[in-house]
C-alpha positions in Angstrom: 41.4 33.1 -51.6 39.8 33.3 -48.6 36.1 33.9 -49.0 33.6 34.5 -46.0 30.5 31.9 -45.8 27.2 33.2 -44.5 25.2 30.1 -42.7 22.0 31.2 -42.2 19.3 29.5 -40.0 16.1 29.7 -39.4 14.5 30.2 -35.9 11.5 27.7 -36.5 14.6 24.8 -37.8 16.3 26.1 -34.0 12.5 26.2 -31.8 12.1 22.6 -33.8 15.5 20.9 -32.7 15.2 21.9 -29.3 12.1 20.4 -28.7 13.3 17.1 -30.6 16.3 16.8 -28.0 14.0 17.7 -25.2 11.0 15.0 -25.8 14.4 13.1 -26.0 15.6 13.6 -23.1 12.5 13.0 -21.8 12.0 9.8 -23.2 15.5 8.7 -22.1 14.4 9.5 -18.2 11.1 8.0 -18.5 12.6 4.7 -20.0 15.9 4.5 -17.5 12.7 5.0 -14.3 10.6 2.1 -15.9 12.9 -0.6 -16.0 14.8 0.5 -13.2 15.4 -2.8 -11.8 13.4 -3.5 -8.4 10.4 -2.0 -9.3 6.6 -3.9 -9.9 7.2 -6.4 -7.7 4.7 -7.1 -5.0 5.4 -6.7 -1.2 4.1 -6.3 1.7 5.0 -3.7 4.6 3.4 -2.3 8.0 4.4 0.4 9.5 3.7 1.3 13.8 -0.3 2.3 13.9 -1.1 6.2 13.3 -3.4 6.5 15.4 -4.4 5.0 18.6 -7.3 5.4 20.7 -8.1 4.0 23.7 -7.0 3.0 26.9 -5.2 -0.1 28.4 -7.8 -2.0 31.0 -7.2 -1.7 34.7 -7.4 -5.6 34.9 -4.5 -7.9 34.1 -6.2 -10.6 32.3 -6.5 -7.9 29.1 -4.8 -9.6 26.0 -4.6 -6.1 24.0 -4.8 -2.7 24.5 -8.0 -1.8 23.1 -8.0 1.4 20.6 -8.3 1.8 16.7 -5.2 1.0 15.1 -4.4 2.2 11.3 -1.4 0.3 9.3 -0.3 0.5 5.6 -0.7 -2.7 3.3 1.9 -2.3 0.4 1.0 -4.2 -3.2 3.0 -3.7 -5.7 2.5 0.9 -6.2 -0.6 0.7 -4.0 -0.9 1.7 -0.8 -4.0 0.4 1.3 -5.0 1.3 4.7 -6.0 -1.2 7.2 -7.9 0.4 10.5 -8.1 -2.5 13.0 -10.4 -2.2 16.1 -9.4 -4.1 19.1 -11.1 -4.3 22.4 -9.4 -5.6 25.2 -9.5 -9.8 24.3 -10.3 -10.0 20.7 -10.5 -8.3 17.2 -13.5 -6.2 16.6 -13.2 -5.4 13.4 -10.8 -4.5 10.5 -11.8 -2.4 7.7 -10.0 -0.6 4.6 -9.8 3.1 4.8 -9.5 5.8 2.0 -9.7 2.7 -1.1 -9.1 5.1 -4.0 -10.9 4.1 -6.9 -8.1 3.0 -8.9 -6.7 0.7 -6.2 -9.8 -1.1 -6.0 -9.9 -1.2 -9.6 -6.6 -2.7 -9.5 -7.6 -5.2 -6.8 -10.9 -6.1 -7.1 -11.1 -9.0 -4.4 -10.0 -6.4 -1.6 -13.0 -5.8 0.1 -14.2 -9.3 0.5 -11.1 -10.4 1.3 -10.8 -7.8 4.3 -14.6 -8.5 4.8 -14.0 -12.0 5.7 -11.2 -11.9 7.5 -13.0 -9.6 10.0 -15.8 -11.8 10.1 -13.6 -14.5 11.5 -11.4 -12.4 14.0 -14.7 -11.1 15.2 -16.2 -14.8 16.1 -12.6 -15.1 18.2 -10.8 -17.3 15.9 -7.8 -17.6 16.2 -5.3 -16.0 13.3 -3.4 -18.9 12.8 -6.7 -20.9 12.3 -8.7 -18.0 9.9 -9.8 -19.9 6.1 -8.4 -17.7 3.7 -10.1 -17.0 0.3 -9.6 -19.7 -2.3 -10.2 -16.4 -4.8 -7.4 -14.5 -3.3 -5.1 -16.4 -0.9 -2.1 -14.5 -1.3 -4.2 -11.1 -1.0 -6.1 -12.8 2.2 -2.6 -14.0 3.7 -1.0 -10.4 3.1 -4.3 -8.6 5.1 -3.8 -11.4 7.9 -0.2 -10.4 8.0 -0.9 -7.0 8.6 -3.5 -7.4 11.1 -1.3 -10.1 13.1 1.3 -7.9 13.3 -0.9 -4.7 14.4 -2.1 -7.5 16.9 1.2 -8.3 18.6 2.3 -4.3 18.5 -1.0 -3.9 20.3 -0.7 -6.7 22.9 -1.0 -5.5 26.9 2.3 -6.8 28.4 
């Protein structure tokens, strides 16, 4: 009564499966890490300067510390680097550092925006009186964010 069934299967129907289940698998993680809720949205973070260079002046009436100061700009994935030059009573200049290519593709009106910004800060204007881009205002507030804030970490007590 009891007869003895042979399954037989195939190694390429077993190499085939597995793969299935792993692209699977794969597709399952890359899905759950894309709409993972509180990523894509745009914000903006400094961190303490990297590097400083430079000495404090010997007189009292200095307003900074003068030095090169380096602080991270955060849109959305991207991470830009702001290097801000103070002397000892104004802003000297503030430049990106290390753009990659995609970034700047990404955010075209960087640059200018950064650009113009120093311009102004360099002519001693005051941050709370710098025009900002009418092409990128919320790009030209977030850079004048960053530099305030590298600004008041910087200033002599």
């Amino acid at each position: 009564m009891s007869r003895t069934r042979i399954v037989i299967f195939q190694l390429k129907e077993i190499i085939y499966t597995a793969i299935f289940v792993g692209l699977g698998i794969l597709l399952l993680i890359l899905l759950f890490f894309m709409f993972w809720p509180g990523k894509g949205k745009e914000t903006a973070s400094t961190t303490t300067p990297s590097s400083v260079s430079g000495q404090s002046a010997d007189t009292g009436s200095a307003k900074y510390i003068a030095g090169v100061y380096t602080s991270k700009l955060t849109l959305g994935d991207a991470k830009i680097s702001l290097k801000v030059s103070l002397d000892q009573d104004r802003v000297k200049s503030v430049e990106v550092v290390n753009l990659k290519e995609s970034v700047e593709t990404m955010y075209p009106l960087i640059k200018p925006a950064v650009k113009e910004i120093s311009d102004q800060l360099a002519q001693n204007v005051a941050p709370d009186q710098v025009v900002l881009s009418d092409d990128s205002p919320y790009t030209s507030q977030l850079i004048l964010d960053t530099v305030c804030q590298v600004m008041n970490e910087a200033a002599a007590e």
